[in-house]
LOMAR-774162 format. One line per 5 residues: number of its first residue (from 0); for each residue y, x, z of C-alpha. Coordinates in pm, 1 decimal. Last residue first. Example, Ala and Ser with C-alpha at 12.3 -4.5 7.8 and 13.67 -1.06 7.14 Angstrom:
<nodes>
1) -106.0:1367.0:714.0 | -450.0:1230.0:780.0
</nodes>
This chain:
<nodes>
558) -873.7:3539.7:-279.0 | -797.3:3817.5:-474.5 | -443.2:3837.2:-477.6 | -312.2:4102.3:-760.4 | -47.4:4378.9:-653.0
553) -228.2:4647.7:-792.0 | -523.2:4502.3:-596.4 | -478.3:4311.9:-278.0 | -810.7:4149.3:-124.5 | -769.3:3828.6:72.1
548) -994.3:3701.1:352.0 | -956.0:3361.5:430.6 | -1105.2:3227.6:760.6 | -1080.7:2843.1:848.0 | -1069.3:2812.1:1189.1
543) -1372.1:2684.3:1363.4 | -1284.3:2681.2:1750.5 | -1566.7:2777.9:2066.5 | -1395.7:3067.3:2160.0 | -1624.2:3392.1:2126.0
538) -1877.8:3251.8:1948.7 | -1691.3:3066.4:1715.6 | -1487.7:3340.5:1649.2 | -1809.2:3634.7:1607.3 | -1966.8:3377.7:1378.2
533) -1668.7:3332.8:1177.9 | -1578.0:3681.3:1144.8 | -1907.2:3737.2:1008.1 | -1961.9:3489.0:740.2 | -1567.4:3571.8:619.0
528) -1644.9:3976.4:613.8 | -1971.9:3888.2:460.6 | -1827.1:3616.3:168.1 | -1503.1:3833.8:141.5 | -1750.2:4147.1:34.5
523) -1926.2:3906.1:-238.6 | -1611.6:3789.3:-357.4 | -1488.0:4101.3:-371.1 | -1753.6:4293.6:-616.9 | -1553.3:4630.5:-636.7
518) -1828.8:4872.1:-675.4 | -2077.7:4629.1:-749.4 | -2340.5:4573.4:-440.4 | -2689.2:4574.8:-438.5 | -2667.4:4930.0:-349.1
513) -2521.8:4856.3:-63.7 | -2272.4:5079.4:154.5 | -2064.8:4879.4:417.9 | -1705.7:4975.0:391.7 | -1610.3:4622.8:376.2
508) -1855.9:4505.8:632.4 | -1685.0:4783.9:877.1 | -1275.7:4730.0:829.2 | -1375.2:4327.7:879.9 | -1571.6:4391.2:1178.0
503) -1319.4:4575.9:1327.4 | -1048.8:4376.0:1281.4 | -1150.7:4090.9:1418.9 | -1309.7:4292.5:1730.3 | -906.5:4436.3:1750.3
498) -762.8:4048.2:1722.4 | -1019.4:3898.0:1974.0 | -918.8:4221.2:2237.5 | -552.1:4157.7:2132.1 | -564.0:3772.4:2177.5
493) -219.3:3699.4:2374.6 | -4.6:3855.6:2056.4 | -252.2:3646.3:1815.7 | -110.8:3347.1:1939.0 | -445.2:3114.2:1833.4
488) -579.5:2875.5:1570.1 | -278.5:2654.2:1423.0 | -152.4:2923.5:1177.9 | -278.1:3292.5:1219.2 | -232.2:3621.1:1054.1
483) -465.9:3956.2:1046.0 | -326.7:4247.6:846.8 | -660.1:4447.0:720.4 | -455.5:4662.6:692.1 | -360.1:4947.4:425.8
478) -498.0:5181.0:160.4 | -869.2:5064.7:204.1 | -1048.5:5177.9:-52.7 | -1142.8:5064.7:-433.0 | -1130.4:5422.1:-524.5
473) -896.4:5347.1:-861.4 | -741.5:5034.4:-741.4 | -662.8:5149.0:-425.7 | -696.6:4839.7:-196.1 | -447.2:4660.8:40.9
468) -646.0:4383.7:247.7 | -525.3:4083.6:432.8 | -786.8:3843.4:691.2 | -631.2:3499.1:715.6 | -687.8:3271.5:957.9
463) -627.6:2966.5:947.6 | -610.3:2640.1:1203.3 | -934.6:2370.2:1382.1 | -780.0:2059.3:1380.1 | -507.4:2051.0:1087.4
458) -707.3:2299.6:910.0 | -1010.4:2110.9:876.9 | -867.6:1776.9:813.8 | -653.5:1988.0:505.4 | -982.8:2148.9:392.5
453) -1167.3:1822.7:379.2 | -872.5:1644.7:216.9 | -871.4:1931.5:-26.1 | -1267.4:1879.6:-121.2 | -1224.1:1510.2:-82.9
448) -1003.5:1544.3:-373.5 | -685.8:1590.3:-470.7 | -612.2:1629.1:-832.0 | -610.5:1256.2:-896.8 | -238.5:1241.5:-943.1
443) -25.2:1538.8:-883.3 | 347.0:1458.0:-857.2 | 374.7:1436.0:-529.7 | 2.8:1324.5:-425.1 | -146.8:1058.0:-555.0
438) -467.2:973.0:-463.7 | -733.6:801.6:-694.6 | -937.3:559.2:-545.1 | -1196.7:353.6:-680.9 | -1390.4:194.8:-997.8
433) -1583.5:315.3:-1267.3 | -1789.6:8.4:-1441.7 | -2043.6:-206.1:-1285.2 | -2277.6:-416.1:-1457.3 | -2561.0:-701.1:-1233.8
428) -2349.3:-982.7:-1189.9 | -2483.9:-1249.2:-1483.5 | -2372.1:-1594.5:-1538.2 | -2587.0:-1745.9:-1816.7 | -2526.7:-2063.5:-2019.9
423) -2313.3:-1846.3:-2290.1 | -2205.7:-1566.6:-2084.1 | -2039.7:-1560.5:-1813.3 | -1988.2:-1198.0:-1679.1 | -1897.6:-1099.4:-1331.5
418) -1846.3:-718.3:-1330.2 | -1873.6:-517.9:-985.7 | -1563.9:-219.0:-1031.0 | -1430.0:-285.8:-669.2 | -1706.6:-495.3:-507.7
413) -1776.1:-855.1:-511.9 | -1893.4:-1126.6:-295.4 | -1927.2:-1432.3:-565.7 | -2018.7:-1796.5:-454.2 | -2217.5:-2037.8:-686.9
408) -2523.6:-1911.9:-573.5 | -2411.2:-1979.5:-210.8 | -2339.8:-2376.8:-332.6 | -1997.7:-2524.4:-314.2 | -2008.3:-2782.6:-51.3
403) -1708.1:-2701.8:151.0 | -1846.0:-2561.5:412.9 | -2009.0:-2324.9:175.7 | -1676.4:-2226.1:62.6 | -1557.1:-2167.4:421.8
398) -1850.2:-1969.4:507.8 | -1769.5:-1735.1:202.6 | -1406.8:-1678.2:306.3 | -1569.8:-1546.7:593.9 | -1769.3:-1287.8:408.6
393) -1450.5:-1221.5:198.2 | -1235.6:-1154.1:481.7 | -1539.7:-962.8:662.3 | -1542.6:-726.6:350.1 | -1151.5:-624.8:400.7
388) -942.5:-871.6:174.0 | -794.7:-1000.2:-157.3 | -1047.9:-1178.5:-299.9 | -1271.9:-1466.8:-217.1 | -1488.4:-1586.9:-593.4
383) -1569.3:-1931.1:-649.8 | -1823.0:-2080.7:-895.4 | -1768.9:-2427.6:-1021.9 | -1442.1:-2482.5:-886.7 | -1280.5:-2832.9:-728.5
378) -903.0:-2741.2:-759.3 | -767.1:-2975.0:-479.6 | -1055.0:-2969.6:-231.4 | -1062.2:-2591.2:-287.5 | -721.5:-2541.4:-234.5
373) -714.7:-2754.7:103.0 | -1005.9:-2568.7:237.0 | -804.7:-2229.5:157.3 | -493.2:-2433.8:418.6 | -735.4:-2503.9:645.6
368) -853.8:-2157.4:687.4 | -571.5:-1950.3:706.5 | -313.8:-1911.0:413.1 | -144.7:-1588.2:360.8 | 272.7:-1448.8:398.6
363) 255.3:-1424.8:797.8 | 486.5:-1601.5:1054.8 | 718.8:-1332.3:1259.4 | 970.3:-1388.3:1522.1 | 774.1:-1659.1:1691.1
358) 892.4:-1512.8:2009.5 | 744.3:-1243.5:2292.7 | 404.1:-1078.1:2145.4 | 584.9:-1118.8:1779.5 | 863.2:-874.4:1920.8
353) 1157.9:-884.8:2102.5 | 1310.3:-618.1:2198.7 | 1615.1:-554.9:2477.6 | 1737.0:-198.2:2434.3 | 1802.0:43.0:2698.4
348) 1782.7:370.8:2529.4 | 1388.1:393.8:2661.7 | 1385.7:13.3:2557.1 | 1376.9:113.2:2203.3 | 1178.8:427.5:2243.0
343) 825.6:232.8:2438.0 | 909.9:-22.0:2102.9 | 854.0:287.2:1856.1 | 569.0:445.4:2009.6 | 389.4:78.6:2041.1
338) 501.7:9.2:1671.3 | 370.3:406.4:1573.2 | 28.8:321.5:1779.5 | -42.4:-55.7:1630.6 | 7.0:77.3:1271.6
333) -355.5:86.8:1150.5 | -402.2:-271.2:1074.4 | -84.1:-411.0:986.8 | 131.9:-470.4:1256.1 | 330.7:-832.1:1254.7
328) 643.2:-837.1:1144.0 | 1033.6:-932.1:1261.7 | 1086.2:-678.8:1546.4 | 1406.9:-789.4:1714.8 | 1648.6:-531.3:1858.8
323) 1903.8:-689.3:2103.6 | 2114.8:-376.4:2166.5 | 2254.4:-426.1:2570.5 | 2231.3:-1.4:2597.8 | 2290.2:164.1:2262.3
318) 2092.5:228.8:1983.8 | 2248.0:512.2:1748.1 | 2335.1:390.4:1388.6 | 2514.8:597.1:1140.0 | 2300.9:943.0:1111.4
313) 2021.2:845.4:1280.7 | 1809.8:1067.9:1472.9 | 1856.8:930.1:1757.5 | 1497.7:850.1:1825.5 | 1446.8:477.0:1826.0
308) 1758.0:489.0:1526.1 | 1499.2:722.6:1339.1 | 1254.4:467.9:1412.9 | 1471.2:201.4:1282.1 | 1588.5:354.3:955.1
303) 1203.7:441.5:852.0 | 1079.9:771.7:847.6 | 762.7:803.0:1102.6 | 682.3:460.3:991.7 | 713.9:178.7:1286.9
298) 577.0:-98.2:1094.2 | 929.0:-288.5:1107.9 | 1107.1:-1.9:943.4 | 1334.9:-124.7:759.7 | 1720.9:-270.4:896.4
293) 1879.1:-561.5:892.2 | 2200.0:-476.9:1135.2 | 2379.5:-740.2:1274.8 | 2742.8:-722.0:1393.3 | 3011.7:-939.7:1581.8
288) 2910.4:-917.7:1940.2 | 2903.5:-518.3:1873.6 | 3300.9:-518.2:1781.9 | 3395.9:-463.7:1454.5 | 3563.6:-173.9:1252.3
283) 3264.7:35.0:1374.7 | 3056.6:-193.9:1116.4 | 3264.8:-14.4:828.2 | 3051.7:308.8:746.3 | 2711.3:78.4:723.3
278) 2886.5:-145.2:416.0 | 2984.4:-532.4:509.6 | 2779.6:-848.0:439.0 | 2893.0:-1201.7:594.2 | 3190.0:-1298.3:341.3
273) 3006.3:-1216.3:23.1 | 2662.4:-1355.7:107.3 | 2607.5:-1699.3:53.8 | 2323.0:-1667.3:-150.2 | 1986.1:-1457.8:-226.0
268) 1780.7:-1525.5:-532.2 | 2023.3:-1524.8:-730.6 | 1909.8:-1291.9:-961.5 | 2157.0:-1033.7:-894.2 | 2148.8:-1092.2:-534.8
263) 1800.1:-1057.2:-482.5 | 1785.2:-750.1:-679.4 | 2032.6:-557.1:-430.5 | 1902.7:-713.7:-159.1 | 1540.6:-518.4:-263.2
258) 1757.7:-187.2:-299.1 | 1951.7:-230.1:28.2 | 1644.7:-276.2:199.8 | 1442.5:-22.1:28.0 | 1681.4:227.5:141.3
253) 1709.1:160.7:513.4 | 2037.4:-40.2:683.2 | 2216.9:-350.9:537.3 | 2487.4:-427.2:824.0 | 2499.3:-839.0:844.4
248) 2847.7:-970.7:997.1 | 2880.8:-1187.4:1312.2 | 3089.7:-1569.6:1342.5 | 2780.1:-1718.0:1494.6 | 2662.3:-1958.6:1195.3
243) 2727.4:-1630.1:944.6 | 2492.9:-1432.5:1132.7 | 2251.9:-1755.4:1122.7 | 2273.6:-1752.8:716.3 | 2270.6:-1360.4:706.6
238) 1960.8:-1385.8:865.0 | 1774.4:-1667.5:732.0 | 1853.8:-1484.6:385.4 | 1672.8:-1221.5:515.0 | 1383.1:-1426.0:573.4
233) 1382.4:-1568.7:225.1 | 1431.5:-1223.8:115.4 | 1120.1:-1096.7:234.2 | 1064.8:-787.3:50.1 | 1261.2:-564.4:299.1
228) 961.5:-620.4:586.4 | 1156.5:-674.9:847.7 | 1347.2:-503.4:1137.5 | 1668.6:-669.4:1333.7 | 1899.9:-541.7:1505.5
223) 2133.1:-775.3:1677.1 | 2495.2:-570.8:1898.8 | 2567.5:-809.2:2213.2 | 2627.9:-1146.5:2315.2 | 2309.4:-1303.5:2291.0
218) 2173.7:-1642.8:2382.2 | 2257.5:-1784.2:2035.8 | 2148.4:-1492.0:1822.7 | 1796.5:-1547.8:2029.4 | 1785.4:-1981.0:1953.0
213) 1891.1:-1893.7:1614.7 | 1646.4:-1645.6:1562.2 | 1354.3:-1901.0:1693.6 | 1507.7:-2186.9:1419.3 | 1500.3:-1955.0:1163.8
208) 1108.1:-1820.6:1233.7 | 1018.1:-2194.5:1228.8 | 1139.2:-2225.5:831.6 | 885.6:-1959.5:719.4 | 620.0:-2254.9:784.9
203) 321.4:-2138.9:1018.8 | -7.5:-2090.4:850.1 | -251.2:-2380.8:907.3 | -541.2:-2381.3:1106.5 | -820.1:-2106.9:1228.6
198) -757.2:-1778.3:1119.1 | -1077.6:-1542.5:918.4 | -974.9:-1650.8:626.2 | -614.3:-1467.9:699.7 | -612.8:-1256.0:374.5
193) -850.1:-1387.5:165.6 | -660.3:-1480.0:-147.9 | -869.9:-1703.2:-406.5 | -1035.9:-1679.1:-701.3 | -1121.1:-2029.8:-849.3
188) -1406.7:-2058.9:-1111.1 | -1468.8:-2306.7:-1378.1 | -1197.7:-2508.3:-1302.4 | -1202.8:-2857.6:-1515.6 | -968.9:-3101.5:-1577.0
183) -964.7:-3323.6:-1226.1 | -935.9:-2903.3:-1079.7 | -644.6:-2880.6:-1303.4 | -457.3:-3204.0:-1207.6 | -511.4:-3108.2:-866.4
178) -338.7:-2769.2:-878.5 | -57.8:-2902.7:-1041.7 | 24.4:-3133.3:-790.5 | -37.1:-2870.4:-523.9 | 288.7:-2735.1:-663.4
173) 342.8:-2463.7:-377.0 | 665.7:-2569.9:-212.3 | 1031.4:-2482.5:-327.4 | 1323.2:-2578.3:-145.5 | 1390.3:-2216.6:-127.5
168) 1345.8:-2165.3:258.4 | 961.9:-2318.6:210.3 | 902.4:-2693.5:436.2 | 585.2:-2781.5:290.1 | 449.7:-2385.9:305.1
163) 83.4:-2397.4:177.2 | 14.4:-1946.4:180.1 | -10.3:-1740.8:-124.6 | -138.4:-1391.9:-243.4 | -271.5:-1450.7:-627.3
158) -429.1:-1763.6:-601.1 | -613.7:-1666.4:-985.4 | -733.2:-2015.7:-1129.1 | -1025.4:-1957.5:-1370.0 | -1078.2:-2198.9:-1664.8
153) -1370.5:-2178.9:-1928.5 | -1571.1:-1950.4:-2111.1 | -1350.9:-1859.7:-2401.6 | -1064.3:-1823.3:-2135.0 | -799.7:-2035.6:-1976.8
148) -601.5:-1838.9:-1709.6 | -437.0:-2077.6:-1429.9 | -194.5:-1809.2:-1236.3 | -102.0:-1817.3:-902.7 | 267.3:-1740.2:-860.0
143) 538.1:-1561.3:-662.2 | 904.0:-1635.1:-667.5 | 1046.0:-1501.0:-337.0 | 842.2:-1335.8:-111.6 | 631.9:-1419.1:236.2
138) 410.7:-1652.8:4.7 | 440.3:-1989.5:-134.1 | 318.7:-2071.8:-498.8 | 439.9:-2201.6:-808.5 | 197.8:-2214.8:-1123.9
133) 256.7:-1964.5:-1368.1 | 33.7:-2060.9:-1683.4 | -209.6:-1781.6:-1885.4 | -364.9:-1883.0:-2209.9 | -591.5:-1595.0:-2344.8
128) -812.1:-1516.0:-2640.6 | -523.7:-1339.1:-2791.2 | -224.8:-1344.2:-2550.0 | -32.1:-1738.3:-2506.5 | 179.8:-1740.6:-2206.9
123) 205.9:-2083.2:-2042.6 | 555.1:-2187.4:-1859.6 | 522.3:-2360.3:-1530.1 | 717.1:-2105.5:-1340.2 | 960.0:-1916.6:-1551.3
118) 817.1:-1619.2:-1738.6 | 1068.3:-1300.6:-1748.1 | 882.9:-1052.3:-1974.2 | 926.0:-628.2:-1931.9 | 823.9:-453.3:-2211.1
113) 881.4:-84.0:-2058.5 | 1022.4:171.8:-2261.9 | 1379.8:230.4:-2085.8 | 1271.5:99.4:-1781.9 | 1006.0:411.4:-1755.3
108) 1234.9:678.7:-1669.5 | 1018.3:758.1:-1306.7 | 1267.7:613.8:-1042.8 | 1436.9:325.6:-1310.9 | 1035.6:140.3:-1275.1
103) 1036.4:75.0:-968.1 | 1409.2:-117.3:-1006.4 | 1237.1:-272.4:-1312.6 | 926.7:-366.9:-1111.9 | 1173.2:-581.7:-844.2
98) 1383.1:-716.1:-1130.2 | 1051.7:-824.4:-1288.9 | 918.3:-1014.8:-957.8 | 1245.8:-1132.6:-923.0 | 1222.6:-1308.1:-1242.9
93) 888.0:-1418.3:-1287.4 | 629.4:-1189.7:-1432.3 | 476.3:-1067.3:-1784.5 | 419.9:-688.6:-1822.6 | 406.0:-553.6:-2231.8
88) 150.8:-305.8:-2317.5 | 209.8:54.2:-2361.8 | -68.9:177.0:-2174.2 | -210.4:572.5:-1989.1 | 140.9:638.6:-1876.9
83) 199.6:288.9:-1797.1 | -50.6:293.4:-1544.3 | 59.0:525.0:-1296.3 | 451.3:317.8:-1328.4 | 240.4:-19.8:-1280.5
78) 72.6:92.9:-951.8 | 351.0:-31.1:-690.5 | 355.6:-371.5:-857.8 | 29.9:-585.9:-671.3 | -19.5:-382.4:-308.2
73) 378.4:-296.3:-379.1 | 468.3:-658.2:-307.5 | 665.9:-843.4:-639.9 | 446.2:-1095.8:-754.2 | 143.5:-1263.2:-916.0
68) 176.0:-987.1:-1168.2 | 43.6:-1035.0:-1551.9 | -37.6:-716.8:-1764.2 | -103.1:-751.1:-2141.9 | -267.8:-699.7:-2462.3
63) -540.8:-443.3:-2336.1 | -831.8:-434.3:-2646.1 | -712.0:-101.8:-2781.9 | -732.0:47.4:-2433.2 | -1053.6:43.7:-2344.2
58) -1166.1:382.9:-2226.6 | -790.7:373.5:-2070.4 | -863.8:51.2:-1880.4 | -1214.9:138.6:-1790.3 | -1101.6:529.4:-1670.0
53) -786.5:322.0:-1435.1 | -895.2:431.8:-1106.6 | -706.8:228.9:-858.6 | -369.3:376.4:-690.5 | -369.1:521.7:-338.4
48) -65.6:683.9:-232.3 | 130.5:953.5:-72.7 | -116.2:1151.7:35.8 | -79.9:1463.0:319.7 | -352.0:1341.7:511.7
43) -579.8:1119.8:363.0 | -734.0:1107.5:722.0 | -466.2:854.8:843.7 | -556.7:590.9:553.4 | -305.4:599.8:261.4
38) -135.2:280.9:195.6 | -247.8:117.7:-148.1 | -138.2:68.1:-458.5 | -110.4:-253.4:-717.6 | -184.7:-333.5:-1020.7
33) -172.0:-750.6:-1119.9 | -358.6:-935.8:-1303.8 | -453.8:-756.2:-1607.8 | -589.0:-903.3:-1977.4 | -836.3:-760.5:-2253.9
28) -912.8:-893.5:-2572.6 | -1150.3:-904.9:-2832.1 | -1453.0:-1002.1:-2655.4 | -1323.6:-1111.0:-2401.2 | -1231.0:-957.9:-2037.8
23) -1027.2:-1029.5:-1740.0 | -952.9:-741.3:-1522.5 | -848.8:-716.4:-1198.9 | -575.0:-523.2:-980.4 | -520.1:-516.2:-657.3
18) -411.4:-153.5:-461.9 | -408.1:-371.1:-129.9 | -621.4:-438.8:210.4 | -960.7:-340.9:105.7 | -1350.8:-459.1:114.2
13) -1225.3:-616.8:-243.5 | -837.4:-535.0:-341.4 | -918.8:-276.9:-680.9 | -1116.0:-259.2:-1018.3 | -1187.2:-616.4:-1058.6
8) -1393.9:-700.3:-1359.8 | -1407.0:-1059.7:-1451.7 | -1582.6:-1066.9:-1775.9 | -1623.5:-1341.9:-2035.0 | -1800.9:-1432.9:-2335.3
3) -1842.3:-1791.3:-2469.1 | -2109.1:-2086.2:-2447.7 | -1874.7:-2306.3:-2291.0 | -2011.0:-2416.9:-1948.8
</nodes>
């Protein structure tokens, strides 16, 4: 081992699916794979996304030279426009993987300051203490890469998300070649997606999925729907390829969709197109037999072109009876209700749909377990280090590298802000730096808490109350109410015994005399009139509204 300084430091994608981001430390210079977001869980309620707390990146700043992306999914681009505002370093990619963070990018302004870097596959990037080579990978999008970083303490090869395709749509399979000449060089440590570790086998080609929609488009003679994830344009391709086999024209439905097309087209990434797609307001022109409509919404999201289609709530595209919808995905965790919701809609309206369940309509994007033994034969690491996966990923990950002969001392199971430093003989794991989630919301980011999520849970179950006071400002008496609302509790015009009690309890603890008290100390009196009300509720009905008294004084809310 070279007796140099290192640190590995990821801040995001261990004991999680998404928001991946790590950080690869020298002692002069700083580099990023990858920043992603993730999902929000169902109790985040109200959250748009999850982005990775950036506090080491911004306390360290002056040493960041650059940010490399394995490729274009938002769990490894979707937190670059969060962490621009804190960096002005330039972002190094292939070249739909940049034309997908540009088009991210032209939402917030940023494009026009961004240093965006097209790197073709094979190329090496030179950064301060850094070499960093693409090396061509499979995955369920175009152009991604692992990355073969050589540092002062040696060489790490980064997977980035990848499966072993042999038979790819592009023409393009994973350079294994390159791979193996590495690991006959040297890798110090491999990091490696771990996804599907827990699969038996060998990932299914992307190929297999064409041959299964060709076998459907040929059996069918009505209207084709189909839902995917809008980043796979090697699927979409398949698509509008097999449309164009049975004399039918492709429909582009759902905004990411068209946006994600858009790129693919541009860079060239998708062909043969002209002749097969048509815009949404001309697919009338043609009968069903002749149209297909790729749509989003393949995870069932409450917003998505196809469940608004599910529910006719559509404005262009209602599902009619003898529509051959085909679900192209597989759920991720989490979004087996909304699919199941979705599909009980589809046939509801007399749809036929097909699903993963039914056909081999879906492969996944990751390598299973034969395919991570095959990167470790190939690459040969010193230490090795699962990433990219829920805990049990990793732990199973594990079992395969110990299969393999590395030894357990060698193997890493890290957490999100866990620091692996090599330093001169020594590997240490012992530092951790901030690490987790920060929640976006609107425009806010970081300003919810669990506080808020706590009071939005609790109102969502349980309702408000609110408790209204006018007061004289001089006397500090009641000139009016209390006016008593509710939202989610109870229908206060069927509770007028509940309402009255309410009432009077509130009217009575706020004319209570204490000497302890300061004339005009609300808190304190919206404390006991709160406190109270509660108790008397909870008693009475078993629920735990929140209660908010407010206090109005010359037209101030005291809440």
């Amino acid at each position: 081992m070279a007796n140099n300084h290192l640190k590995v430091i990821p801040l995001g994608g261990l004991g999680e699916i998404g928001k991946n981001i790590t950080v690869f430390e020298s002692d002069n210079d700083i580099i990023i794979v990858d920043c992603g977001v993730a999902f929000p869980e169902d109790a985040m309620l109200g959250i748009d996304a999850v982005i990775p707390d950036f506090t080491y990146l911004t306390e360290n700043k002056d040493k960041v030279r650059a940010i490399f992306i394995t490729h274009g999914h938002e769990d490894h681009i979707g937190g670059l426009p969060y962490l621009l505002r804190e960096l002005n370093v330039p972002i190094y990619g292939t070249r739909f993987t940049i034309a997908l963070i540009q088009k991210k990018l032209e939402e917030t302004g940023q494009d026009r300051t961004a240093d965006l870097q097209i790197v073709k596959q094979g190329e090496v990037v030179l950064i301060g203490d850094f070499a960093v080579e693409f090396i061509r990978t499979n995955h369920s999008i175009a152009d991604a890469v692992a990355f073969a970083i050589t540092t002062p303490a040696g060489l790490i090869v980064h997977t980035g998300d990848f499966k072993v395709d042999y038979t790819p749509i592009d023409g393009a399979p994973i350079d294994l070649m390159r791979l193996a000449e590495l690991g006959e060089s040297g890798v110090l440590m491999l990091m490696s997606d771990s996804t599907n570790a827990e699969r038996k086998g060998f990932t299914m080609s992307e190929s297999t999925v064409g041959q299964t929609f060709e076998t459907i488009f040929a059996r069918t003679h009505g209207r084709i729907i189909v839902a995917t994830f809008s980043s796979n344009v090697h699927r979409v391709q398949q698509i509008i390829d097999i449309a164009s086999k049975f004399g039918r024209k492709c429909v582009v439905c759902g905004r990411s969709m068209v946006n994600v097309i858009e790129c693919a087209v541009e860079t060239g990434y998708m062909k043969n197109t002209d002749d097969v797609l048509i815009d949404i307001e001309d697919m009338n022109n043609y009968p069903p037999e002749q149209i297909v409509i790729i749509t989003t919404g393949s995870q069932g999201e409450p917003m998505s072109a196809l469940t608004r289609m599910a529910i006719s709530m559509h404005k262009q595209v209602d599902i009619l009876p003898g529509d051959t919808v085909i679900i192209s995905a597989s759920p991720i965790p989490g979004n087996e209700k909304p699919i199941a919701k979705m599909i009980d809609e589809l046939f509801r309206r007399g749809a036929n749909v097909i699903y993963k369940a039914l056909a081999d309509v879906h492969v996944s994007g990751h390598a299973c377990e034969e395919e991570l033994k095959l990167i470790m034969t190939v690459t040969k690491p010193q230490f090795f280090f699962p990433v990219h996966g829920e805990f049990r990923h990793l732990i199973f990950h594990k079992n395969i590298a110990l299969k393999m002969g590395i030894p357990e001392e060698n193997i890493f199971i890290g957490e999100n802000g866990a620091v692996i430093e090599f330093k001169d003989d020594e590997v240490i794991a012992e530092d951790t730096v901030t690490a987790g989630n920060v929640l976006v919301d609107g425009l806010g980011i970081g300003d919810v808490g669990t506080i808020v999520l706590r009071d939005r849970r609790h109102m969502s179950t349980d309702g408000v109350m609110t408790i209204a006071f006018a007061v004289d400002p001089v006397t500090k008496k009641i000139v009016a109410g209390p006016e008593i609302a509710s939202r989610g509790f109870m229908y206060l015009a069927e509770a007028g015994d509940i309402v009255e009690k309410i009432r009077n309890i509130s009217v009575d603890l706020f004319n209570q005399k204490d000497d302890a008290l300061r004339l005009g100390d609300w808190n304190t009196k919206k404390n006991l009139i709160k406190d109270a009300v509660h108790q008397y509720i909870f008693e009475t009905t078993r629920r735990n509204p929140i209660i908010l008294p407010i206090i109005l004084e010359e037209g101030k809310e005291q809440e």
